[in-house]
TIKOL-319137 format. One record per residue (C-alpha): x, y, z; residue in three letters. Coordinates in steps of 0.05 Angstrom, whole numbers, plus 5000, padded with zeros to 4 digits. Layout:
REM TIKOL-319137
XYZALA
...
REM end
This chain:
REM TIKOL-319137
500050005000UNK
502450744977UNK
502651265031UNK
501551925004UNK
501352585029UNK
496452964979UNK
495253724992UNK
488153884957UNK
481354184974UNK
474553784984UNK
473154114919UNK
478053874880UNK
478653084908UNK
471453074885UNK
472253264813UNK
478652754812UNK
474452194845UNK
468652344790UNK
474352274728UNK
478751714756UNK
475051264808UNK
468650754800UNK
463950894859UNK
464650244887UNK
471750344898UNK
473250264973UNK
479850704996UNK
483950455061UNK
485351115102UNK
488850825165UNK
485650235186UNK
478450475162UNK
475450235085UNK
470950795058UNK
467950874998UNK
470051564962UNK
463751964964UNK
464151855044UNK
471651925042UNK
470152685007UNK
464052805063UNK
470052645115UNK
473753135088UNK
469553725086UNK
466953735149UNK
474053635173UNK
476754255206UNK
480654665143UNK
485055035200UNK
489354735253UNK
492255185302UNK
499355005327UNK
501755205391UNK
502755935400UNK
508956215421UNK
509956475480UNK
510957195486UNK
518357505492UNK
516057895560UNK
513757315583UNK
519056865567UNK
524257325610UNK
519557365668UNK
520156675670UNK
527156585659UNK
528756935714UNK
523456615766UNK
527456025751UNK
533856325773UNK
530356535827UNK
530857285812UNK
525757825809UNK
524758235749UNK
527758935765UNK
523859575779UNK
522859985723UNK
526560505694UNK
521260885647UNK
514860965664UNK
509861405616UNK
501861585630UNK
499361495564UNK
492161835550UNK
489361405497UNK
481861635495UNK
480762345510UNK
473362205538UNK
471362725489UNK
464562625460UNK
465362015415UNK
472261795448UNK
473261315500UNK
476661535564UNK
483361075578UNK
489161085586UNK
496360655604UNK
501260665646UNK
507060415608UNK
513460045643UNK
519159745606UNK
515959035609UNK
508659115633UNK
502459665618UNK
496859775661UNK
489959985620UNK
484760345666UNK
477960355623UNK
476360155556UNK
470260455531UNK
469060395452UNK
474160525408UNK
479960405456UNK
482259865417UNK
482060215349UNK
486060885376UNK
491960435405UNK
492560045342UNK
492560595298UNK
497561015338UNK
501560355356UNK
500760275435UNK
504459665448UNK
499059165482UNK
503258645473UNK
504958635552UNK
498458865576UNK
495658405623UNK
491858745671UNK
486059225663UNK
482659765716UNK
475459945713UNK
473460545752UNK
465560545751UNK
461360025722UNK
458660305652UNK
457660195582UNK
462760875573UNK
468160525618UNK
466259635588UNK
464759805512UNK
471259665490UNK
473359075530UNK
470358575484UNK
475258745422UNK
480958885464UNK
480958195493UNK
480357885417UNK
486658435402UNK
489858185465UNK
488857405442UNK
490757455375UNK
497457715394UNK
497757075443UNK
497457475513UNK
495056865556UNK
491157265609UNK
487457835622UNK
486258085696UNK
480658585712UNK
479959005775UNK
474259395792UNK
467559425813UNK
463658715824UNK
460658365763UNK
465458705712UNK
467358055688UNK
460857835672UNK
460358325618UNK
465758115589UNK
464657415581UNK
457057525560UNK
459857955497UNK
463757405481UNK
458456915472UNK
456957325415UNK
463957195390UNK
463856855321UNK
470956565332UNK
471256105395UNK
477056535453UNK
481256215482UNK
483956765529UNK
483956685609UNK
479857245647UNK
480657345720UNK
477257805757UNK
480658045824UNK
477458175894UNK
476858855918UNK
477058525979UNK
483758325969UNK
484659165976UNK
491359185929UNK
495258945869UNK
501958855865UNK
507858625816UNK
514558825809UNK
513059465781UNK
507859725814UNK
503259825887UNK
495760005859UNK
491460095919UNK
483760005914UNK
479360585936UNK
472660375938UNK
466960945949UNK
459860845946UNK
453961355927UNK
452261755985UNK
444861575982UNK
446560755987UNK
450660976053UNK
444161236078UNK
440460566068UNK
445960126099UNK
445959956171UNK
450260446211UNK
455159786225UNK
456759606154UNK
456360446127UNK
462060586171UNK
469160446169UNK
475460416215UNK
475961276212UNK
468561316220UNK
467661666150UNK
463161526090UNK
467561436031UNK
473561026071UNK
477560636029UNK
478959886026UNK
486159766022UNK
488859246068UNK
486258676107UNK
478258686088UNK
474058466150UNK
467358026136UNK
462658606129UNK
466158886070UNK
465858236029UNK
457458266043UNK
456458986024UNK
461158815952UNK
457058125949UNK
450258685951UNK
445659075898UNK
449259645934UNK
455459455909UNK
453459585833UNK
453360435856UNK
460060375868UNK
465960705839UNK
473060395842UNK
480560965845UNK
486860705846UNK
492860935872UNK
498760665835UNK
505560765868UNK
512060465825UNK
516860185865UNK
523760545868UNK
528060395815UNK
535160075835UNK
539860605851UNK
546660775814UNK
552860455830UNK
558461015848UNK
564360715818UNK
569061095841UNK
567560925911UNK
567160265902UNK
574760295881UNK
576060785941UNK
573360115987UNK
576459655948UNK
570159215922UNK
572558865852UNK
568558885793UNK
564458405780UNK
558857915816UNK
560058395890UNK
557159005846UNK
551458635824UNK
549658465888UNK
550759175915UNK
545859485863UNK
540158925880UNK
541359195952UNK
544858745986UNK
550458676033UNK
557258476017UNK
564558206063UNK
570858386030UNK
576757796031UNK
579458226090UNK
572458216132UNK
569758916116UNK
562958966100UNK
560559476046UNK
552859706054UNK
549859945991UNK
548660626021UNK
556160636012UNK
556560585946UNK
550460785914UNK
545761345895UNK
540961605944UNK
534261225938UNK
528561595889UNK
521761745929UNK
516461465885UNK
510561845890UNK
503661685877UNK
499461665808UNK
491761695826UNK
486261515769UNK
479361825794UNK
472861835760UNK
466962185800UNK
460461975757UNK
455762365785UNK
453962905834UNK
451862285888UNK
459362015888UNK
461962745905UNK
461362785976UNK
463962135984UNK
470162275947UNK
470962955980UNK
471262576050UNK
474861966029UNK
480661856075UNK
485461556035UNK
485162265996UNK
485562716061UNK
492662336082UNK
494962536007UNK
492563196020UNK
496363296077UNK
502363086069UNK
508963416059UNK
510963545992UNK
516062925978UNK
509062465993UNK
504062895949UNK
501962595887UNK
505562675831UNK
499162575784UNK
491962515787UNK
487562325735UNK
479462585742UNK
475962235690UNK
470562685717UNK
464663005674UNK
466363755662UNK
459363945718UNK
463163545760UNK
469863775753UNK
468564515741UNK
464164545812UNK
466964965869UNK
467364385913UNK
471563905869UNK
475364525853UNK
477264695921UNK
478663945932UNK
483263935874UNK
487364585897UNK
488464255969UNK
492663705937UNK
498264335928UNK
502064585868UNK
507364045871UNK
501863615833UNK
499963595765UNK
492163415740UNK
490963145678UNK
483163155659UNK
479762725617UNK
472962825599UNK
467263185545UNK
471063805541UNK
478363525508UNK
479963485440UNK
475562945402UNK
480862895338UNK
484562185360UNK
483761805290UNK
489162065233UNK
487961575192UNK
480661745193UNK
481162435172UNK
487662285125UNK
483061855079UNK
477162345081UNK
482162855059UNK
484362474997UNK
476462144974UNK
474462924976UNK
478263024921UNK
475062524877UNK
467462774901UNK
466463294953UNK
459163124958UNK
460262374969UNK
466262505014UNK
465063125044UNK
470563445097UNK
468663215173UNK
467463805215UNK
473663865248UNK
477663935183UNK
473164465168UNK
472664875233UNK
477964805291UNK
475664575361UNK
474565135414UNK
477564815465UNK
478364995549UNK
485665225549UNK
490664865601UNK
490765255668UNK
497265235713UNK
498464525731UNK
491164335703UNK
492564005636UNK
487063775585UNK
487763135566UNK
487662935480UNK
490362265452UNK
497662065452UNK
499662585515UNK
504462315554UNK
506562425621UNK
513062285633UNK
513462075698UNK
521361685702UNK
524662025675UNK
521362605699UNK
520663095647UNK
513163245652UNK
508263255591UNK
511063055522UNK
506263325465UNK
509963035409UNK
506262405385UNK
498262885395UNK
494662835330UNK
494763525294UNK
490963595234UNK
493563845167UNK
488963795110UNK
493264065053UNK
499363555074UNK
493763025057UNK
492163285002UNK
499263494968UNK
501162754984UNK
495562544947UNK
496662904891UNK
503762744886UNK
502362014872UNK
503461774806UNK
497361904754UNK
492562144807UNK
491262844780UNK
491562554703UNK
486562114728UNK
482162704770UNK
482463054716UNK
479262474663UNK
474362414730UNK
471963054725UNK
469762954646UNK
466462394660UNK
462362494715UNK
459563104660UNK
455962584619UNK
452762224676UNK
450762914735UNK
444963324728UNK
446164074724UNK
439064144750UNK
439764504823UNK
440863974873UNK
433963864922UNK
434263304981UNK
433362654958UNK
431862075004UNK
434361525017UNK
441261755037UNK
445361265057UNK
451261525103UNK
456160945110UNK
458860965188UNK
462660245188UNK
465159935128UNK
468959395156UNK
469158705178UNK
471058385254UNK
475058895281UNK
476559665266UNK
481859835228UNK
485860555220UNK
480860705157UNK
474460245159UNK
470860145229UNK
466659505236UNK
458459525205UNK
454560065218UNK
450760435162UNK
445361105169UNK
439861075133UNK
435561755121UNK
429061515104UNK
425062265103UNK
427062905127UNK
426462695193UNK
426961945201UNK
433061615203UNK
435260945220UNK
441260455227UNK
442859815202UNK
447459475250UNK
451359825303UNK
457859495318UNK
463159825360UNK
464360565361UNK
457260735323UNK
456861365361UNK
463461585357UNK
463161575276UNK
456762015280UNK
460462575319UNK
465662615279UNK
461562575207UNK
455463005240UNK
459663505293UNK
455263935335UNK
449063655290UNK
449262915318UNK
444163115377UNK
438663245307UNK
440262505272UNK
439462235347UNK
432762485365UNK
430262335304UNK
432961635300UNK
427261135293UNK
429660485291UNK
435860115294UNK
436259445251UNK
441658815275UNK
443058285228UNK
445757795274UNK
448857745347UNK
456557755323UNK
459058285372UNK
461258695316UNK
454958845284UNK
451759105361UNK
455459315408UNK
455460045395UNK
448659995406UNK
448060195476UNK
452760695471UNK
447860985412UNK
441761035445UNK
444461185513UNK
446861835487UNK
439261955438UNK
436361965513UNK
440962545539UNK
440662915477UNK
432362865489UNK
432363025567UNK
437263645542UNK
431863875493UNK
426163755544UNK
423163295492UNK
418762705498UNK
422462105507UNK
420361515458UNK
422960915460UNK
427460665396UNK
425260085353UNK
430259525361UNK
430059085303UNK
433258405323UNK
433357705330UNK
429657385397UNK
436757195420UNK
438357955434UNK
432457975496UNK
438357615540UNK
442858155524UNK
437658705542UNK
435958375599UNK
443558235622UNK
443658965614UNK
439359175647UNK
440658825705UNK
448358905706UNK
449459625676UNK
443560095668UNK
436060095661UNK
434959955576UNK
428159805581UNK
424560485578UNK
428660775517UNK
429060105474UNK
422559605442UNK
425459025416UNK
421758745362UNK
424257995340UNK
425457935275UNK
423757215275UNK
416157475290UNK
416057985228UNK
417957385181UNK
412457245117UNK
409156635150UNK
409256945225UNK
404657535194UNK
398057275211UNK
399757295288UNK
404057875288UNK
400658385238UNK
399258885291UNK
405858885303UNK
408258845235UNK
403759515219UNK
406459955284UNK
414059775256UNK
411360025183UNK
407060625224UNK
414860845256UNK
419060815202UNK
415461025152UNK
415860465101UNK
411360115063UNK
414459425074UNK
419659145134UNK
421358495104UNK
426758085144UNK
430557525102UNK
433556985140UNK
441356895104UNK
445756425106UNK
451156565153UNK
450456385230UNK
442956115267UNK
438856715266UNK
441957135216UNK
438157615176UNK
438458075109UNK
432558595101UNK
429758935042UNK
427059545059UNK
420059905020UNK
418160635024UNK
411960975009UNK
415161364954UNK
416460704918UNK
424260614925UNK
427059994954UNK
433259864991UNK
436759145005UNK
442059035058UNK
444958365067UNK
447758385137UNK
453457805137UNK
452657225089UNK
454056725034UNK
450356774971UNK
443256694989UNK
437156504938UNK
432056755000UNK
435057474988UNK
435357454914UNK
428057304915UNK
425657774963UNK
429758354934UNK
428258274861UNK
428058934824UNK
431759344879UNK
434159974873UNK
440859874918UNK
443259344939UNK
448659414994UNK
451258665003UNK
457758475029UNK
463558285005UNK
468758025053UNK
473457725001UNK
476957724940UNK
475457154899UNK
480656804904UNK
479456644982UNK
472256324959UNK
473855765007UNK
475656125064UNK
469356645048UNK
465655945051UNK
468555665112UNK
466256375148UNK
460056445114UNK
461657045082UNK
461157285006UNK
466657454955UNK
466658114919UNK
464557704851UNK
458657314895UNK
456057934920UNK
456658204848UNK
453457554819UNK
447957604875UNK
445358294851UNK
445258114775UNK
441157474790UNK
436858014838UNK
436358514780UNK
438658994830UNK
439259724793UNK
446359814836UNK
450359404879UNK
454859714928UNK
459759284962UNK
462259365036UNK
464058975103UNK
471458855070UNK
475958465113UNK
481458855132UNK
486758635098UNK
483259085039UNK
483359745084UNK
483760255028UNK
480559894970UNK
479359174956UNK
481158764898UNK
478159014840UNK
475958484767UNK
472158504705UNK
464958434747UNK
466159064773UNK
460859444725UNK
457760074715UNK
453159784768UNK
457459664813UNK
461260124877UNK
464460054936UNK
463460405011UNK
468260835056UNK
466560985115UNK
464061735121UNK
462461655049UNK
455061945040UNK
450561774978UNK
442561774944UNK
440661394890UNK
441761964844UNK
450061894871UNK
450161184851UNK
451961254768UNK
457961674786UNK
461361124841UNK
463760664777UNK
467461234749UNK
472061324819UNK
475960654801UNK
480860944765UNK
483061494818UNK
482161034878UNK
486960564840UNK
492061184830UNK
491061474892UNK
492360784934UNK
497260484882UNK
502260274933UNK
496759884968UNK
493959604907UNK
499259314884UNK
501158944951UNK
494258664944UNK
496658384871UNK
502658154892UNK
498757744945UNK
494257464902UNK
499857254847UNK
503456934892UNK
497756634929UNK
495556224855UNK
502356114833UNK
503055664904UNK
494555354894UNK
497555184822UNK
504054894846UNK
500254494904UNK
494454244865UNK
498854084803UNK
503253624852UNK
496853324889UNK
493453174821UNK
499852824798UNK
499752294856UNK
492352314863UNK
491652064787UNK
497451554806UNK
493951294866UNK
486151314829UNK
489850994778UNK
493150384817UNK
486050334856UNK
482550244803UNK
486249664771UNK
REM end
């Protein structure tokens, strides 16, 4: 018997098993006979990716090397604050502490993840994470910075903070399409402290002043007697029972992080003044230790080395809402920082404290008693909001090709009026860094400053991009009306045009549709949703919020809903602003998202008054008869003349939806999916199509394997739909800029940017862009050739080998 190692897809082994091998032919693989049509069902539901063992992580590797030897990893020598969200409206508020070989995140709201990749923030050595208040604003994020965090093998994630934190995080990944493998602990605030080699980060827990008030008097006071005490240290009984209560949810969590010392310098030259030889003695000297001479003298290492360096403490603080103030203003662990002498002050605090908060007399005067030897950094609503380059760089250039279609964002258009730093009262904005060992204070070097016409002159510069602008311009002539422009609805303003996570350029699915002057609604809302609608919309957002109507989810992949909450938490402020009614949004979704609103609700914030969910499982064709009512106050609400869910082929429960108005048009949307007849047939005669297109065609098996489309499906899906215009989006991000372009592409056929804004009347002129994209992103398009060139010639060289001995072995089978 041969043994042969064949390479070669399901695919393929079936067409060779058709032209070479008699059905009755029984194959021996192992010590199992099979006939080949069962031997070919084997093999495609085998798995078509095996993970090998992942390596272990460099960090990690010399931690452990030197536990072995039985040394400690030394204190560190640099240590920077790093703000990564500003907490400006659509940011996150974070930041890191960075070490030489750890980083310590405190809060990931949405769009954490996305800032740090796109202004590289090493997370490779991230391992523990600090939560100050239990919220959406604070938890967004955590859900795609664990899947970061895992894909660049760190093996655990710790979380400190207020009870339950946890269990947000593992609830979002049950909606995780890939199965995670990475370890989440959650550590007691009872255990009052967390410590490594680097760093002492004391827990100080504070709870609203109105749950105080309902506690008995034995468990609402602490050792000083105080409301607001903190917890470090031993934790007696009583503490573990009021975290273990509903009370415990109303609290908020500050941390005082205190580095150790680094080790102090080794004065040579008194080292040869008391005769101690170089080598192993100095080592030990600068680890502080004592050492005997080969005459009997000892040698301290206050002898011989530098005098020690007073660490002094970083606090993070976020006061959520006037009921934590009092308790902060009489927390204890704050008044011995307050008065001590200056060498104990703090040397930073960090309020992650709304601006009526901050700005009040009494937080002020609380602030000013920590002395002028301290710095403040703040992070909230009123710092900079510009924190994505890449975001704005890309706008920049697409303006050029359509200014309509890709018009400026406001902040390239108007600068921010921003609160100006006073004394040693510094506004925070993304990439400051606080320099904090060295000292050398704030380093503004790596903020985001935004230069429009540096965009655009390296556009321009770029090989054939103004030949081609130029041929743009003269075409778009024969195809644009020079009628006045009048609104025309539906606009579709695309807010997410990627797929999985965000990249620098494309965020994950989210798309705004304008239905009527007034009516607007979304279909899907992954992460960071509302931050892309302040910076396309500005100071206009709160207008698109209030008059949001409805908010459509495909499926329960996290990244096509988890900027939901974050959405319609801030359409409720905006309305309690304006004094307006507050009506609750229509939440289009599958049945499985009622234990997520519940989970919600239970662990975070009230949902239920500001959200209906509607199942999309009930508004299906043959549910109608029981649900019409239901079906009619959807229609009533949005406006349309037809709400017609599709279910597609991707994971249980996934849905397209073709969307009807009353002035006739009709609008398709695909959610995630593989080619699906059900949406071809319930589309038919469209007048967009927006389908997805996760791959270039030559990944069709992968697409497959994921349940996704390739550009050419997508394409092939709206011809067989008679769609009047397809327009392709939800690219995997290896295709940031552009994807892969062929000859289906047609004058039917576009593809979505994020920010990019368009009405059916837009859609004849999106063809005529290819051209310029391809100039404008050459360097990028031809990477993505030279993938795919080398990607066939290896398919051609492995599947001419494997048909070579498969035809040998059908062959010898056979006779």
């Amino acid at each position: 018997m041969h043994r042969l190692r064949i390479s070669v897809s399901a695919t393929e082994y079936s067409r060779l098993c058709v032209e070479y091998l008699k059905p009755h032919v029984l194959i021996q693989l192992g010590g199992i006979r099979l006939r080949h049509d069962k031997l070919f069902r084997l093999l495609e539901t085998m798995p078509k990716k095996v993970e090998g063992p992942r390596e272990t992580l460099r960090h990690v590797k010399y931690r452990a090397k030197r536990a072995e030897g039985g040394h400690k990893m030394p204190a560190p020598s640099r240590i920077d604050v790093h703000v990564v969200g500003s907490g400006a409206k659509g940011n996150p508020r974070s930041l890191v502490i960075s070490t030489d070989y750890s980083r310590y995140l405190f809060n990931c709201g949405e769009g954490t993840q996305r800032i740090a990749q796109e202004h590289k923030i090493k997370l490779s050595k991230l391992e523990n994470v600090f939560i100050t208040h239990k919220s959406w604003e604070n938890l967004g994020g955590l859900l795609g910075m664990a899947l970061t965090l895992e894909s660049i093998n760190v093996p655990q994630i710790t979380l400190h903070g207020p009870d339950g934190i946890e269990k947000v995080v593992h609830m979002a990944k049950s909606f995780n399409s890939q199965h995670s493998t990475i370890k989440l602990e959650k550590k007691a605030l009872t255990d009052g402290r967390f410590e490594d080699t680097a760093v002492v980060i004391d827990y100080v827990v504070l709870w609203k002043d109105k749950v105080y008030d309902k506690l008995p008097m034995e468990m609402s006071q602490g050792e000083s007697g105080r409301r607001g005490h903190d917890l470090s240290g031993p934790a007696p009984s009583k503490r573990l029972k009021i975290e273990n209560s509903p009370a415990a949810q109303d609290c908020i969590v500050a941390y005082i992080c205190k580095p150790h010392p680094p080790l102090r310098k080794l004065n040579i030259e008194k080292c040869v003044e008391l005769g101690v030889p170089s080598g192993p003695m100095c080592g030990k000297l600068k680890e502080g230790e004592e050492i005997t001479l080969g005459d009997g003298t000892v040698i301290t290492p206050d002898q011989v080395l530098s005098k020690p360096e007073i660490s002094k403490a970083i606090i993070v603080l976020e006061c959520p809402s006037l009921e934590f103030l009092k308790p902060v203003l009489n927390c204890e662990a704050f008044h011995r920082l307050q008065s001590a002498d200056a060498d104990d002050s703090p040397n930073l605090i960090v309020h992650m404290t709304p601006a009526s908060i901050l700005e009040s007399p009494e937080y002020q005067a609380w602030m000013n008693r920590f002395g002028t030897e301290t710095n403040h950094l703040v992070i909230n609503e009123n710092t900079s909001t510009i924190a994505f380059e890449g975001m704005y760089r890309i706008q920049a250039m697409l303006n050029l090709i359509e200014p309509r279609i890709f018009p400026l964002l406001p902040h390239q258009i108007d600068k921010e009026n921003l609160p100006p730093d006073r004394g040693n009262v510094i506004m925070g904005r993304t990439n400051l860094v606080y320099q904090y060992r060295p000292s050398k204070g704030f380093c503004r070097d790596l903020c985001v400053e935004l230069d429009n016409g540096k965009c655009v002159e390296a556009a321009k510069e770029k090989l054939d991009v103004l030949e081609e602008l130029e041929k743009l311009d003269q075409a778009k002539l024969t195809v644009t009306s020079s009628e006045p422009e009048e609104p025309s609805y539906p606009e579709v303003i695309f807010l997410g045009t990627g797929s999985s996570i965000p990249s620098k350029v494309r965020n994950v699915s989210c798309i705004l549709v304008q239905t009527e002057q007034h009516k607007y609604m979304l279909l899907d809302c992954g992460e960071g949703a509302l931050g892309q609608l302040y910076h396309h919309f500005g100071q206009s957002v709160g207008d698109i919020l209030e008059n949001l109507t409805a908010v459509f989810v495909s499926h329960m992949h996290a990244d096509h809903h988890l900027g939901m909450f974050g959405v319609l938490e801030a359409r409720k402020e905006v309305l309690e602003a304006r004094g307006k009614p507050h009506t609750p949004v229509l939440l289009l979704a599958p049945i499985q998202m009622t234990r997520w609103l519940k989970f919600y609700s239970q662990q975070i914030k009230e949902s239920h008054s500001y959200i209906r969910l509607v199942a999309l499982q009930d508004l299906l064709p043959h549910q109608l008869d029981r649900t019409q009512t239901m079906c009619n106050a959807v229609l009533e609400e949005t406006g349309l003349r037809e709400f017609l869910p599709v279910m597609v082929e991707h994971c249980k429960n996934a849905f397209g939806v073709c969307l009807t108005h009353q002035r006739g048009w009709k609008l398709v949307y695909s959610g995630d999916t593989m080619p699906c007849n059900r949406l071809v047939q319930a589309g038919e005669d469209c007048d967009l199509l927006i389908h997805e297109a996760t791959m270039e065609d030559d990944l069709e098996e992968e697409a497959k394997y994921k349940t996704h489309s390739t550009t050419s499906q997508a394409i092939d899906v709206g011809i067989r739909m008679k769609a009047k215009f397809i327009l392709l989006t939800h690219f995997s991000q290896r295709y940031s800029k552009i994807p892969v372009f062929n000859e289906k592409f047609t004058d039917k056929v576009g593809i979505a940017f994020d920010n990019m804004r368009v009405s059916l009347k837009d859609l004849s002129t999106l063809p005529l862009f290819t051209p310029a994209l391809k100039a404008m992103f050459a360097e990028e398009y031809a990477l993505l050739e030279e993938k795919t060139l080398k990607r066939n010639l290896s398919k051609k060289r492995v599947a001419n080998d494997s048909q070579k001995l498969m035809k040998d072995f059908l062959t010898e089978s056979n006779s």
